[in-house]
Structures are given as structure tokens and as C-alpha cells.
PDB file of N, CA, C and O in Angstrom, chain B, residues numbered from 101:
ATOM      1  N   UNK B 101       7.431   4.876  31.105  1.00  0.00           N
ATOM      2  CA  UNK B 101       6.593   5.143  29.960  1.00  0.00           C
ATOM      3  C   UNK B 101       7.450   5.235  28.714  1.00  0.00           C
ATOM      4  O   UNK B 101       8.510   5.860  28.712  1.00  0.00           O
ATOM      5  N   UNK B 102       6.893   4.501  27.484  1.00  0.00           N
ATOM      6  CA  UNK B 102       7.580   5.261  26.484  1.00  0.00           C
ATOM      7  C   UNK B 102       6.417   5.094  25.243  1.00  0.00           C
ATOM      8  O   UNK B 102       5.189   5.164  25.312  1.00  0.00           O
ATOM      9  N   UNK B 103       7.432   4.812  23.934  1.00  0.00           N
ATOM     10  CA  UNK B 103       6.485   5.137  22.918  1.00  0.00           C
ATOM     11  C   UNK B 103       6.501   3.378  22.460  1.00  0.00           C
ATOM     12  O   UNK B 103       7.429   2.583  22.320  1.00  0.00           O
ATOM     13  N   UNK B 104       4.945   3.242  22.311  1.00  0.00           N
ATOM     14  CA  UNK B 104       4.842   1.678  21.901  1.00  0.00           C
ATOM     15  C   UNK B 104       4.372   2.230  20.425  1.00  0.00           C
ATOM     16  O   UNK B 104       3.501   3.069  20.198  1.00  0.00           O
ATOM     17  N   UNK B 105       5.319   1.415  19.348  1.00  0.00           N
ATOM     18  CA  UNK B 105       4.800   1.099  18.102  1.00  0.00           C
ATOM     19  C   UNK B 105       3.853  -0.330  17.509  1.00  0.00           C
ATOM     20  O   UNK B 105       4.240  -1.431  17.898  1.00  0.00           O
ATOM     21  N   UNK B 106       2.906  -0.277  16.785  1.00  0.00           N
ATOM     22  CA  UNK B 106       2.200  -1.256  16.468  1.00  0.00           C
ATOM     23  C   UNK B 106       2.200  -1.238  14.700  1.00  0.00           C
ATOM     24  O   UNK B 106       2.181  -0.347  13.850  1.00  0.00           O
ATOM     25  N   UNK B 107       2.232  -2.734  14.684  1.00  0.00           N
ATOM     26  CA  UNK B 107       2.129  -2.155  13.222  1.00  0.00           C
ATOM     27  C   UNK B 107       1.004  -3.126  12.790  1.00  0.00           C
ATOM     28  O   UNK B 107       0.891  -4.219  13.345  1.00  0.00           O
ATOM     29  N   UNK B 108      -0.022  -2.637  11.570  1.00  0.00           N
ATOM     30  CA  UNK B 108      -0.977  -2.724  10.999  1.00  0.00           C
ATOM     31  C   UNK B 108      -0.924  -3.636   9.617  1.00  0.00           C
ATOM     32  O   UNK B 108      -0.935  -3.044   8.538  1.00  0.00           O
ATOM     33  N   UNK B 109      -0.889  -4.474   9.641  1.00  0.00           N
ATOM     34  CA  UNK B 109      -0.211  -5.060   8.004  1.00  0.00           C
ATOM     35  C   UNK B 109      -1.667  -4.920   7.265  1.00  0.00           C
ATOM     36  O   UNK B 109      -2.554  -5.113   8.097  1.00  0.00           O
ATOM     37  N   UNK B 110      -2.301  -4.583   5.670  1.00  0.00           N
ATOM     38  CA  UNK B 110      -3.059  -4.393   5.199  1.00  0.00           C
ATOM     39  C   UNK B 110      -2.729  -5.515   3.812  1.00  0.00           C
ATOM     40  O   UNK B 110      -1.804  -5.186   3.069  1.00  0.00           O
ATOM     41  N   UNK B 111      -3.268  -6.429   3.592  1.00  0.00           N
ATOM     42  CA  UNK B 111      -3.004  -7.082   2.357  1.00  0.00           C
ATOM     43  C   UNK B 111      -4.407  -6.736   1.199  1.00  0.00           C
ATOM     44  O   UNK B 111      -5.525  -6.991   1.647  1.00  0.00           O
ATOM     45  N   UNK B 112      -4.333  -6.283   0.042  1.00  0.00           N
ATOM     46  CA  UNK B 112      -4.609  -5.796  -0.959  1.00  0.00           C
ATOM     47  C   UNK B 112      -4.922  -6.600  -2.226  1.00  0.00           C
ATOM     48  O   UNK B 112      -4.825  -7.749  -1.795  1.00  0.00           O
ATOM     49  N   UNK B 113      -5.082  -6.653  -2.882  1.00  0.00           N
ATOM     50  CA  UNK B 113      -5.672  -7.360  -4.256  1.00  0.00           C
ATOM     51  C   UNK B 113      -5.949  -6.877  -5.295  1.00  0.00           C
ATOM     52  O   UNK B 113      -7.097  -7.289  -5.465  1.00  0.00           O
ATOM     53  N   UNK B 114      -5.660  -6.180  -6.270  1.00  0.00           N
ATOM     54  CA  UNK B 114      -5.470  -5.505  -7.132  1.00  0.00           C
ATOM     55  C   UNK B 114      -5.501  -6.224  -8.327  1.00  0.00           C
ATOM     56  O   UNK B 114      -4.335  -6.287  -8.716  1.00  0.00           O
ATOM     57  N   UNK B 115      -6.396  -6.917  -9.270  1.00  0.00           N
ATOM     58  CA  UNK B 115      -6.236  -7.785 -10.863  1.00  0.00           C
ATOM     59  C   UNK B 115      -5.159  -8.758 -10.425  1.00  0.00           C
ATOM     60  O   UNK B 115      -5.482  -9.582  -9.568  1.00  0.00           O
ATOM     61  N   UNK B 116      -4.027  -8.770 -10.859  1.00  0.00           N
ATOM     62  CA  UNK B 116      -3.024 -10.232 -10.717  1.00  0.00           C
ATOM     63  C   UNK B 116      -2.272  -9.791  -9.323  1.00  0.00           C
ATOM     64  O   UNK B 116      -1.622 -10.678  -8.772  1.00  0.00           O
ATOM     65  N   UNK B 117      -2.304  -8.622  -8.770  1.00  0.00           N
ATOM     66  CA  UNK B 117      -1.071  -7.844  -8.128  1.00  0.00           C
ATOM     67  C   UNK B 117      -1.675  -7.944  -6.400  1.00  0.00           C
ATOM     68  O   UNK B 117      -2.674  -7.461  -5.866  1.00  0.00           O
ATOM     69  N   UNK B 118      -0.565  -8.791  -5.879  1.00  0.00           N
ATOM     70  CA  UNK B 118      -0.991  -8.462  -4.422  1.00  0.00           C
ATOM     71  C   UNK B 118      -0.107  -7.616  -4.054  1.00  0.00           C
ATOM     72  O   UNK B 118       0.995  -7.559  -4.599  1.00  0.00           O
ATOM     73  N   UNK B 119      -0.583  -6.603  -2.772  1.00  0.00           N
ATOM     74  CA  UNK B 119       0.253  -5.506  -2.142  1.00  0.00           C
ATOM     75  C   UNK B 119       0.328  -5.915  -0.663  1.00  0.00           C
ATOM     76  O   UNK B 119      -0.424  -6.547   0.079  1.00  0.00           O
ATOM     77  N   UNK B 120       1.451  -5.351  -0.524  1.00  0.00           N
ATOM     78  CA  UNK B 120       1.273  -5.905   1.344  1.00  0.00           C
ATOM     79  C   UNK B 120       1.896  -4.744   2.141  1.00  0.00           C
ATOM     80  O   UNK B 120       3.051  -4.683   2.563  1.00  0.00           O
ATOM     81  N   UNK B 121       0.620  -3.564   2.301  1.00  0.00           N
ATOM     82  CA  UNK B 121       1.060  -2.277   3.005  1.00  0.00           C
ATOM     83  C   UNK B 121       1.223  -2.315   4.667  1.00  0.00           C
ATOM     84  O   UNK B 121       0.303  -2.597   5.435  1.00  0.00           O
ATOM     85  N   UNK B 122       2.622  -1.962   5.073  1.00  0.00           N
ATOM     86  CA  UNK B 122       2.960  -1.561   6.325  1.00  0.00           C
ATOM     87  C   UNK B 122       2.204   0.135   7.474  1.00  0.00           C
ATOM     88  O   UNK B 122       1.980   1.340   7.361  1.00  0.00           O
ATOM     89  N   UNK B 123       2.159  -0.462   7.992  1.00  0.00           N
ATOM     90  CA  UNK B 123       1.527   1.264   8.713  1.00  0.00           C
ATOM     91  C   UNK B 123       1.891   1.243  10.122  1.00  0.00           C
ATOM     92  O   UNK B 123       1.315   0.420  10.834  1.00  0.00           O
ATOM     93  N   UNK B 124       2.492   1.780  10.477  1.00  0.00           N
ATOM     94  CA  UNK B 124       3.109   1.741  11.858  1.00  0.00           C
ATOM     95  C   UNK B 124       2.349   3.070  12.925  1.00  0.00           C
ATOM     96  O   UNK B 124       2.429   4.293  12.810  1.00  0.00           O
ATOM     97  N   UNK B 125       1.801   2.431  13.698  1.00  0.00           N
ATOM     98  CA  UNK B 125       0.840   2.973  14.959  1.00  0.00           C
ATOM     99  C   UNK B 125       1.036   3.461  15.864  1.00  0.00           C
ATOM    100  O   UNK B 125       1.070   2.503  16.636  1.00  0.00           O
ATOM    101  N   UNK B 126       1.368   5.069  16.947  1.00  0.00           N
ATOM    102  CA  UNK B 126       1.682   5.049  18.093  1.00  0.00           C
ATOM    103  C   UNK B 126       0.600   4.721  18.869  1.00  0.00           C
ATOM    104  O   UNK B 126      -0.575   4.946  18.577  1.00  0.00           O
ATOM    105  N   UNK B 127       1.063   4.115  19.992  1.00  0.00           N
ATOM    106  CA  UNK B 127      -0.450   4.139  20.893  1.00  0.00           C
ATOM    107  C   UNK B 127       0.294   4.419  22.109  1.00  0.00           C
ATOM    108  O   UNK B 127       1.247   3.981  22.754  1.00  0.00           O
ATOM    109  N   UNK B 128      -0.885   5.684  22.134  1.00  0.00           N
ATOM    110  CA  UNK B 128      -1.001   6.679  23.409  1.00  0.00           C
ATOM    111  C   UNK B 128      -1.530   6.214  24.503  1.00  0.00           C
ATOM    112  O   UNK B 128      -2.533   5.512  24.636  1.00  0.00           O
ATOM    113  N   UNK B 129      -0.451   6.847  25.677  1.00  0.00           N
ATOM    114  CA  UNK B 129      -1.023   6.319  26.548  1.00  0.00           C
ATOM    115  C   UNK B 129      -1.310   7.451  27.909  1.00  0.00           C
ATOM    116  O   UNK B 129      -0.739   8.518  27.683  1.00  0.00           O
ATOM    117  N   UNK B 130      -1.958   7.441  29.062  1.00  0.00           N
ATOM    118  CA  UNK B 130      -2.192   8.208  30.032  1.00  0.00           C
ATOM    119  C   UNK B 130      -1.022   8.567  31.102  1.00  0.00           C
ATOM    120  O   UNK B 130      -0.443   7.771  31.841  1.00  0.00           O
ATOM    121  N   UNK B 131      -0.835   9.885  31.003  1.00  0.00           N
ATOM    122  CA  UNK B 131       0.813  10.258  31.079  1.00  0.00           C
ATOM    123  C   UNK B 131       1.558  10.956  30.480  1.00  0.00           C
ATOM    124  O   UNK B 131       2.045  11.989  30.940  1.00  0.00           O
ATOM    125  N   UNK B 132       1.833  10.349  28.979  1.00  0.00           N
ATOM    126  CA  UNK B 132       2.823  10.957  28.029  1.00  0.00           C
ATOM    127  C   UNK B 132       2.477  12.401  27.674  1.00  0.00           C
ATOM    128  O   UNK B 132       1.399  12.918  27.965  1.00  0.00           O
ATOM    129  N   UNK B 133       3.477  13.019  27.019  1.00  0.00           N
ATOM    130  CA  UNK B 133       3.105  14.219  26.728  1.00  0.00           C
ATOM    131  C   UNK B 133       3.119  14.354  25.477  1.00  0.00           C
ATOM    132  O   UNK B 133       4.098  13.946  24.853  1.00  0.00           O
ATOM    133  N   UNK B 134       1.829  15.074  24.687  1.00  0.00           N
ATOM    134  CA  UNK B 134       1.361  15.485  23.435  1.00  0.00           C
ATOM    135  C   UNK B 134       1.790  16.794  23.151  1.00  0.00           C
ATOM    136  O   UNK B 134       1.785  17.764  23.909  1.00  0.00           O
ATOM    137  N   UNK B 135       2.191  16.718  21.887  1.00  0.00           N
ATOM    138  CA  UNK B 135       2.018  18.249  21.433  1.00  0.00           C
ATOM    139  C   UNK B 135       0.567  18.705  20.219  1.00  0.00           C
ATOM    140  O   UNK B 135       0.497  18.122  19.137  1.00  0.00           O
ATOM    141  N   UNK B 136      -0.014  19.306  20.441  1.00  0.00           N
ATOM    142  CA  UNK B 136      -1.784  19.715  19.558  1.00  0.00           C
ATOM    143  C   UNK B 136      -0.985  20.184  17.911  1.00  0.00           C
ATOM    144  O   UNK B 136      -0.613  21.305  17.564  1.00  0.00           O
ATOM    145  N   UNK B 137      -0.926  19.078  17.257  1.00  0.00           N
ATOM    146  CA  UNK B 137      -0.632  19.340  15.639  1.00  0.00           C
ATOM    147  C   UNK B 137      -1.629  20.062  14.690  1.00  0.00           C
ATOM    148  O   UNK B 137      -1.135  20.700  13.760  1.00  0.00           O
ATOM    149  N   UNK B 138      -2.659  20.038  14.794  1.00  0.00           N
ATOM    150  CA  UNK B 138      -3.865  20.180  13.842  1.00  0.00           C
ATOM    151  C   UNK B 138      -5.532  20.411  14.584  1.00  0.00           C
ATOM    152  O   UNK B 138      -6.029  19.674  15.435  1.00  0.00           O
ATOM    153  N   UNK B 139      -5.989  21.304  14.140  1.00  0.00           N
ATOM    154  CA  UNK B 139      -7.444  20.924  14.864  1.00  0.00           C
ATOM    155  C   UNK B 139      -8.327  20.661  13.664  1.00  0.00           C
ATOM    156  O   UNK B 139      -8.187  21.509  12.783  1.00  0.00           O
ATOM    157  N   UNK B 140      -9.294  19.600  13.377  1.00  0.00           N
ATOM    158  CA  UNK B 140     -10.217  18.941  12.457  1.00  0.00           C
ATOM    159  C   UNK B 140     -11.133  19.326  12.463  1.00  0.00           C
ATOM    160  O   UNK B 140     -11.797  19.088  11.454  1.00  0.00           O
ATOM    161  N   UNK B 141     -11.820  20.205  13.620  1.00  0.00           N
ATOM    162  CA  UNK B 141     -13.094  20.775  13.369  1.00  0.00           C
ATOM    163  C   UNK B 141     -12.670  22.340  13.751  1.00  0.00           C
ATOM    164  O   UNK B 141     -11.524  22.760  13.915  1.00  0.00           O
ATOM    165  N   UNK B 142     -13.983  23.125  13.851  1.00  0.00           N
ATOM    166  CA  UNK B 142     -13.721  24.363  13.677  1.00  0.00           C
ATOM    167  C   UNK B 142     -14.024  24.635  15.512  1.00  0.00           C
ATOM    168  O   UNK B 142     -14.979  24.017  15.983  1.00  0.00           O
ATOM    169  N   UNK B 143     -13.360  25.369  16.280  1.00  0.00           N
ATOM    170  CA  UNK B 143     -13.631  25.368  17.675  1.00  0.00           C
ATOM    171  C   UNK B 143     -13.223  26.855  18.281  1.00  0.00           C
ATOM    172  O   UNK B 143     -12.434  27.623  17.732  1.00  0.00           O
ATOM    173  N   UNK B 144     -13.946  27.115  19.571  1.00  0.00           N
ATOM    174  CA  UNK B 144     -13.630  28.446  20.064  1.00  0.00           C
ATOM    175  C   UNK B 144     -12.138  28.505  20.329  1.00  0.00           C
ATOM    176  O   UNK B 144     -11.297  27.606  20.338  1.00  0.00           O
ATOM    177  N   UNK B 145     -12.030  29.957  20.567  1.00  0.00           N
ATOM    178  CA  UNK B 145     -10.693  30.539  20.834  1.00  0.00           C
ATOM    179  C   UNK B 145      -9.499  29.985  21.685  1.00  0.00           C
ATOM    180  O   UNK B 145      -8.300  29.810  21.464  1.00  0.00           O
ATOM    181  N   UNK B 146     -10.319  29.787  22.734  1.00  0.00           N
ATOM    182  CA  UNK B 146      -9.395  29.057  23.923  1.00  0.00           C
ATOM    183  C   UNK B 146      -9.006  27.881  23.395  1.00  0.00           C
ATOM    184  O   UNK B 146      -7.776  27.923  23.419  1.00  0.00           O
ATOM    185  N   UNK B 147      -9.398  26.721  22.871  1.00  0.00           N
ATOM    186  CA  UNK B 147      -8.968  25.528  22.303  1.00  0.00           C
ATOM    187  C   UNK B 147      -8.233  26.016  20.661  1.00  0.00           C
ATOM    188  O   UNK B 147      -7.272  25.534  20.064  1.00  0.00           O
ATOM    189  N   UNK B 148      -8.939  26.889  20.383  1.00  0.00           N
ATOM    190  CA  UNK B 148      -7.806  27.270  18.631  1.00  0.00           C
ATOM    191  C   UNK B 148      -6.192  27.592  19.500  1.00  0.00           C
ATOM    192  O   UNK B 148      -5.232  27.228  18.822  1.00  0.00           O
ATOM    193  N   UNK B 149      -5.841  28.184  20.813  1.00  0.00           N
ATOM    194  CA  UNK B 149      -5.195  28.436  21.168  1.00  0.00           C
ATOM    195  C   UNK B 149      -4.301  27.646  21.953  1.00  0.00           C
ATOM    196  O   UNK B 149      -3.400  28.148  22.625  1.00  0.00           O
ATOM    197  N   UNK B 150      -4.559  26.261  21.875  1.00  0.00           N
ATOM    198  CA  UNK B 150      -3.960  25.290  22.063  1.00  0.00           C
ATOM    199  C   UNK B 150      -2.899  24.608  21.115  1.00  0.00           C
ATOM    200  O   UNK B 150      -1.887  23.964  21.391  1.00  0.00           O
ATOM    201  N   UNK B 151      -3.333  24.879  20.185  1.00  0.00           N
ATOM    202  CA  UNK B 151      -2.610  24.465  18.789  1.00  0.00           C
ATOM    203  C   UNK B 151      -0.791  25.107  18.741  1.00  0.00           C
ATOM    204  O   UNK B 151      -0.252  26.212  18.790  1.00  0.00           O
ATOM    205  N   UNK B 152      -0.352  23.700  18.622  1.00  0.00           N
ATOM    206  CA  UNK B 152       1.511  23.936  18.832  1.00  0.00           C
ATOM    207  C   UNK B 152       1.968  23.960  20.148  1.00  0.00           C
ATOM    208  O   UNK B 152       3.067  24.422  20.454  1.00  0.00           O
ATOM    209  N   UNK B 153       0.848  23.286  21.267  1.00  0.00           N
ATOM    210  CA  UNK B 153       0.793  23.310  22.831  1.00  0.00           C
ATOM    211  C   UNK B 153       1.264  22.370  23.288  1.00  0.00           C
ATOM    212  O   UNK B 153       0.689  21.413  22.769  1.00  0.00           O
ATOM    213  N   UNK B 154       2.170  21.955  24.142  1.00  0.00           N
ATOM    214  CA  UNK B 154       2.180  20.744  24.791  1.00  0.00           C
ATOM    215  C   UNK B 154       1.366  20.387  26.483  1.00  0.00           C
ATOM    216  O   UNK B 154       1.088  21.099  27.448  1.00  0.00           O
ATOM    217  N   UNK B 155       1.216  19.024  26.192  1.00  0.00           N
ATOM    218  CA  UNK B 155       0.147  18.833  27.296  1.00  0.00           C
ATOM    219  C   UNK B 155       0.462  17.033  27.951  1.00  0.00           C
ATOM    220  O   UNK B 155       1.324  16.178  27.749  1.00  0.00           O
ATOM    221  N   UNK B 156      -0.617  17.125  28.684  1.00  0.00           N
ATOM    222  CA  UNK B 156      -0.234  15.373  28.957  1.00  0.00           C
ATOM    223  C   UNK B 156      -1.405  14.842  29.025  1.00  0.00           C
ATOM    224  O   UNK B 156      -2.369  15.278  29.655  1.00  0.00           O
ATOM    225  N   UNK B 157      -1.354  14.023  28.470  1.00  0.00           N
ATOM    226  CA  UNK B 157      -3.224  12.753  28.352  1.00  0.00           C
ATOM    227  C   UNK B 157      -3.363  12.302  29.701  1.00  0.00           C
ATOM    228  O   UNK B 157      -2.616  11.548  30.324  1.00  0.00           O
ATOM    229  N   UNK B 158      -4.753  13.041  30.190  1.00  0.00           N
ATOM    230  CA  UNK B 158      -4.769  12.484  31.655  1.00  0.00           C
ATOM    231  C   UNK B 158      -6.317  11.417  31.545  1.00  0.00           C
ATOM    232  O   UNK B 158      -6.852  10.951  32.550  1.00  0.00           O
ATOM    233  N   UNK B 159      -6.598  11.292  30.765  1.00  0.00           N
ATOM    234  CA  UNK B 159      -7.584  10.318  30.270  1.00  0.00           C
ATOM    235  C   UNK B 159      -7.928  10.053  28.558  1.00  0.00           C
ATOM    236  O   UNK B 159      -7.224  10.530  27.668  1.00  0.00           O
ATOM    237  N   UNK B 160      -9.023   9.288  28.338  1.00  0.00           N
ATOM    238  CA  UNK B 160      -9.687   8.809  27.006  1.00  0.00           C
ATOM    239  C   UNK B 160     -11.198   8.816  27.014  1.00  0.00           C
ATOM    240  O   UNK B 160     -11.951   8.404  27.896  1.00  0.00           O
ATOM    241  N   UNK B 161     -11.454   9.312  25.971  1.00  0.00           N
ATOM    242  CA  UNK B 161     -13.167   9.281  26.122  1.00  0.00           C
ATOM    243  C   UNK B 161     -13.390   8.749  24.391  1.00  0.00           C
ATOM    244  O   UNK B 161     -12.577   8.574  23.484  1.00  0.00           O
ATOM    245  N   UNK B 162     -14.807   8.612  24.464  1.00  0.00           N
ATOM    246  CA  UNK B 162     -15.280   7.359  23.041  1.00  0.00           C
ATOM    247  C   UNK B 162     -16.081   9.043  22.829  1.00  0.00           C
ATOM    248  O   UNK B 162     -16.685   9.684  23.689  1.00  0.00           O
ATOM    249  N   UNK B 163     -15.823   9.404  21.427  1.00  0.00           N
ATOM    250  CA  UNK B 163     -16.205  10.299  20.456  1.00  0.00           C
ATOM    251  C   UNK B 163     -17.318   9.995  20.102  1.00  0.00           C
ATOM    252  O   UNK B 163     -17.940   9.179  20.783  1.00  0.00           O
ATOM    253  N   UNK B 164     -17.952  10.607  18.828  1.00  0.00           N
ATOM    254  CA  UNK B 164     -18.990  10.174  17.985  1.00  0.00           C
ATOM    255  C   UNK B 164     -19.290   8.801  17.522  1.00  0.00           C
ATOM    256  O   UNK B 164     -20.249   8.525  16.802  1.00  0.00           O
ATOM    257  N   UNK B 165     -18.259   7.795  18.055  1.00  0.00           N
ATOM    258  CA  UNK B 165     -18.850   6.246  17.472  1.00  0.00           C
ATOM    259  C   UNK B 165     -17.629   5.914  16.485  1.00  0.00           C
ATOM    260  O   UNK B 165     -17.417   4.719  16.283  1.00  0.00           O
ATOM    261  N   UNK B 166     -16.676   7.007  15.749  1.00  0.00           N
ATOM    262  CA  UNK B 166     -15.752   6.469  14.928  1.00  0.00           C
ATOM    263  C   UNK B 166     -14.572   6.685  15.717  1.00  0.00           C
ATOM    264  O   UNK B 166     -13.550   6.572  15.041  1.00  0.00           O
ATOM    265  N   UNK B 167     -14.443   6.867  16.517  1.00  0.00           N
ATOM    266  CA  UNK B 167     -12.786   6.765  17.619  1.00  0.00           C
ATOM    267  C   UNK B 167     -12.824   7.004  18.868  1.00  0.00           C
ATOM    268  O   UNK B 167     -13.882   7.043  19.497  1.00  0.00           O
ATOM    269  N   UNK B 168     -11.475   7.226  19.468  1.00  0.00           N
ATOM    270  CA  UNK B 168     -11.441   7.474  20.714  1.00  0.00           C
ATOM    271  C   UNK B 168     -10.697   8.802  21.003  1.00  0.00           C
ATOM    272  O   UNK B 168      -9.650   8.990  20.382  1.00  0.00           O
ATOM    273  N   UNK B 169     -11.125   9.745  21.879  1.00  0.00           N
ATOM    274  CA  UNK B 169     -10.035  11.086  21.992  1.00  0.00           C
ATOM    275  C   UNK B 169      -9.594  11.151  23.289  1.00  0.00           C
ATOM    276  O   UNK B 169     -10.115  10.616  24.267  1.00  0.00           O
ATOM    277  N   UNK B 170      -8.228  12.095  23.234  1.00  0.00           N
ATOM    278  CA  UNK B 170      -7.439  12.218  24.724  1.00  0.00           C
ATOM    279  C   UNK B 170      -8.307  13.090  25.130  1.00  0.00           C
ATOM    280  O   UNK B 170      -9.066  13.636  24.328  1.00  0.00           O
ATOM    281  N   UNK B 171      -8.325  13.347  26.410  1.00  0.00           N
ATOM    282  CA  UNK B 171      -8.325  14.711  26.895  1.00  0.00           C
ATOM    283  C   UNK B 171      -6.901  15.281  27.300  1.00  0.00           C
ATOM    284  O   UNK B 171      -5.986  14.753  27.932  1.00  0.00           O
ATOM    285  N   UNK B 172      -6.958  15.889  27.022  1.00  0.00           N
ATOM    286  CA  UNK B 172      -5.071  16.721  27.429  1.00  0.00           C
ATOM    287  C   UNK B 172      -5.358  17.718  28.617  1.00  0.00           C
ATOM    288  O   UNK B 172      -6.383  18.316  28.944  1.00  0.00           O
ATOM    289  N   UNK B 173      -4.154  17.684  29.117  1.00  0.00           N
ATOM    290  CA  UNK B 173      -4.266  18.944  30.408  1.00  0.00           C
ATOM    291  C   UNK B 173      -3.265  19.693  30.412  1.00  0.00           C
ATOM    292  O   UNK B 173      -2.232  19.152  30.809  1.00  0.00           O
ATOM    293  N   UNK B 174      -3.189  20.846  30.085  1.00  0.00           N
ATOM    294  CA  UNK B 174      -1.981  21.672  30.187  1.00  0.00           C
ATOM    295  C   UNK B 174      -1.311  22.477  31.036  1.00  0.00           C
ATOM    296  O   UNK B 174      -1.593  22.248  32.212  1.00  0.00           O
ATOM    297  N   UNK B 175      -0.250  23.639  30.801  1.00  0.00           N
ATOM    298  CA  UNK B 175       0.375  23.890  31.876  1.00  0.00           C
ATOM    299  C   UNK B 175      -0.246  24.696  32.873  1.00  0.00           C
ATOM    300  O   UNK B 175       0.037  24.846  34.061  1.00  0.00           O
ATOM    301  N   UNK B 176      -1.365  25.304  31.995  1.00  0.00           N
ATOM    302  CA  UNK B 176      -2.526  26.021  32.852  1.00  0.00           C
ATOM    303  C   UNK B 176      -3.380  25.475  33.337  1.00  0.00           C
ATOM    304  O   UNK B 176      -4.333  25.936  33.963  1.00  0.00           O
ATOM    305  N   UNK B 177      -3.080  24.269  33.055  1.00  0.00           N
ATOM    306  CA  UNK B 177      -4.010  23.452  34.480  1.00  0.00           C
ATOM    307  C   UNK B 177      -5.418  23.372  33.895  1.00  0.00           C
ATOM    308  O   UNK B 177      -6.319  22.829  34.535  1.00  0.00           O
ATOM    309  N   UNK B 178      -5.718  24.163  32.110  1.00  0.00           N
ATOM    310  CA  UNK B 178      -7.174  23.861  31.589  1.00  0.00           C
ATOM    311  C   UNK B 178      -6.749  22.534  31.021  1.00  0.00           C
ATOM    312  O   UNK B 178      -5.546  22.386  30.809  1.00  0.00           O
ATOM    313  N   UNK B 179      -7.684  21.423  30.712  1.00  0.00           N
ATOM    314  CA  UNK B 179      -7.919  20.746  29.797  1.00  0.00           C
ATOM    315  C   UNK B 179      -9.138  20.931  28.754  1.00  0.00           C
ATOM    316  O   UNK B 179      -9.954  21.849  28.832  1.00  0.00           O
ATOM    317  N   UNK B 180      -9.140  19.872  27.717  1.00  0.00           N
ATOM    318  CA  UNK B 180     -10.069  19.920  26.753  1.00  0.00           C
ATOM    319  C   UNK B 180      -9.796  18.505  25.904  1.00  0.00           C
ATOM    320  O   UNK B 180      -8.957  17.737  26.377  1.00  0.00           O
ATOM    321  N   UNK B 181     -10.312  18.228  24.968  1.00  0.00           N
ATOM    322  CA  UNK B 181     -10.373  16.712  24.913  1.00  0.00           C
ATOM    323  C   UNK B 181      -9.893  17.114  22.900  1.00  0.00           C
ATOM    324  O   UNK B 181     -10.048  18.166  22.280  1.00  0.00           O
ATOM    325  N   UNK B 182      -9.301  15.741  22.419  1.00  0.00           N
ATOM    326  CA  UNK B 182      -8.725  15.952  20.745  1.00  0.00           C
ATOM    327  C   UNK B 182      -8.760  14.729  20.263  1.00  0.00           C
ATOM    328  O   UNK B 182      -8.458  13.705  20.876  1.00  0.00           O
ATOM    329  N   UNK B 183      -9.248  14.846  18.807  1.00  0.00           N
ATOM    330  CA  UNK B 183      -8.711  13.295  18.071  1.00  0.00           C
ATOM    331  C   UNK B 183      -7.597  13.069  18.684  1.00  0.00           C
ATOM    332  O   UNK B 183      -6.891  13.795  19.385  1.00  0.00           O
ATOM    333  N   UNK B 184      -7.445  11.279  18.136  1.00  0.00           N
ATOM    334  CA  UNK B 184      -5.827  11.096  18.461  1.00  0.00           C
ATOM    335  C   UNK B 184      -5.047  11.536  17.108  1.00  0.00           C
ATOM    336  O   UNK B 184      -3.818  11.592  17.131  1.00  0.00           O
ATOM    337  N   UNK B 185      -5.641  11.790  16.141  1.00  0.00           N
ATOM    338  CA  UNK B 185      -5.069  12.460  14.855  1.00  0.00           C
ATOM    339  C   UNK B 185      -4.968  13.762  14.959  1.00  0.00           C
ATOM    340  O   UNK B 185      -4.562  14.204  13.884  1.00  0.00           O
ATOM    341  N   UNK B 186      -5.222  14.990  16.102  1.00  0.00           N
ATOM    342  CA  UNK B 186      -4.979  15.889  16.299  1.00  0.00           C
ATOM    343  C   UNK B 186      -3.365  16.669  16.768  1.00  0.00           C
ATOM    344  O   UNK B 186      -2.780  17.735  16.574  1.00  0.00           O
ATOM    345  N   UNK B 187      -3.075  14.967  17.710  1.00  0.00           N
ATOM    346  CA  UNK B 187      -1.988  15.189  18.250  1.00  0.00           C
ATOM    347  C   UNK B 187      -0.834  14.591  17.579  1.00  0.00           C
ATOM    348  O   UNK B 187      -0.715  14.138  16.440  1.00  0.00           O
ATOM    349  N   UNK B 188       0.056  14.705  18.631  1.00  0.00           N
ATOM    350  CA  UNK B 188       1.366  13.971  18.019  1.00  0.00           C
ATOM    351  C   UNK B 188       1.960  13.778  19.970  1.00  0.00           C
ATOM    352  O   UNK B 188       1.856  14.447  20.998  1.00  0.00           O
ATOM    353  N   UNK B 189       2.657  12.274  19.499  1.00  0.00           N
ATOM    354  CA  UNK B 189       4.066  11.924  20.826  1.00  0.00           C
ATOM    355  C   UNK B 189       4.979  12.669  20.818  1.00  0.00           C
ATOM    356  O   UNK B 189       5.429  13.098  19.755  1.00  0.00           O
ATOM    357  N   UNK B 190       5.520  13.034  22.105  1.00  0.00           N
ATOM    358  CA  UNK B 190       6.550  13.836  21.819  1.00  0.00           C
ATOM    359  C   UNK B 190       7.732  13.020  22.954  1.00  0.00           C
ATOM    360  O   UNK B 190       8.888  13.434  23.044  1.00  0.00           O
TER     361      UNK B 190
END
């Protein structure tokens, strides 16, 4: 396993000025281990208490229609599911 980078090229148009923005992508995969950076919505205790946790993506599930989230499983053996903008590769 490791860390696959992707990169996103975005070309732009601006009056006379073209831009040509780089964005470089991790993509996660089932296995690796996450650490919980941020939580985006507001959530009970046990999951606020995840935050600065490390864990490992033991699957993917389809969200509200605008992404996809891990579920993480940790050392306590709970899981719970996060944006992929929640987390971070470690």
C-alpha cells in the first residue's frame, strides 16, 4: 500500500489571461491509516472524540449525492464513517 497522488489540471480564462491551476489529490484507499483532522458537521460526543484519532478505512460509502466517505475503524474496534476532507493520510 502506499500513497497514490493524482493530479487535477484546471484551465481558466480570465479577459486575455489564461491560468493553468495544478491540484494534487490523495486517493484513499481500504487499509491505510487516517488520522480525523476536522469534523464539518456538528456530531455526538463519541465521534467529536475521534478528532486527532488515528484509524484505518475499512470501507467507502456514497454520502448525500456530493461525495464519497470512509468509514474508519479504530483501536477500539468502534467505527463511524467521515468526509474524505475530514481526514488526512498518514
Amino acid at each position: 500500500m502506499g500513497v497514490y497522488l493524482t493530479r487535477i489540471y484546471i484551465k481558466l480564462r480570465i479577459g486575455l489571461l489564461n491560468y493553468r491551476l495544478i491540484k494534487t489529490v490523495e486517493v484513499m484507499e481500504i487499509g491505510q491509516k487516517v488520522k480525523v483532522c476536522r469534523l464539518r458537521d456538528r456530531v455526538n460526543s463519541d465521534v467529536a472524540g475521534k478528532l486527532g484519532k488515528v484509524g484505518v478505512i475499512k470501507n467507502f460509502k456514497m454520502t448525500d449525492g456530493s461525495g464519497v466517505g470512509a468509514v474508519v475503524q479504530f483501536d477500539d474496534k468502534t467505527a463511524t464513517w467521515f468526509f474524505e476532507d475530514e481526514l488526512k493520510l498518514i
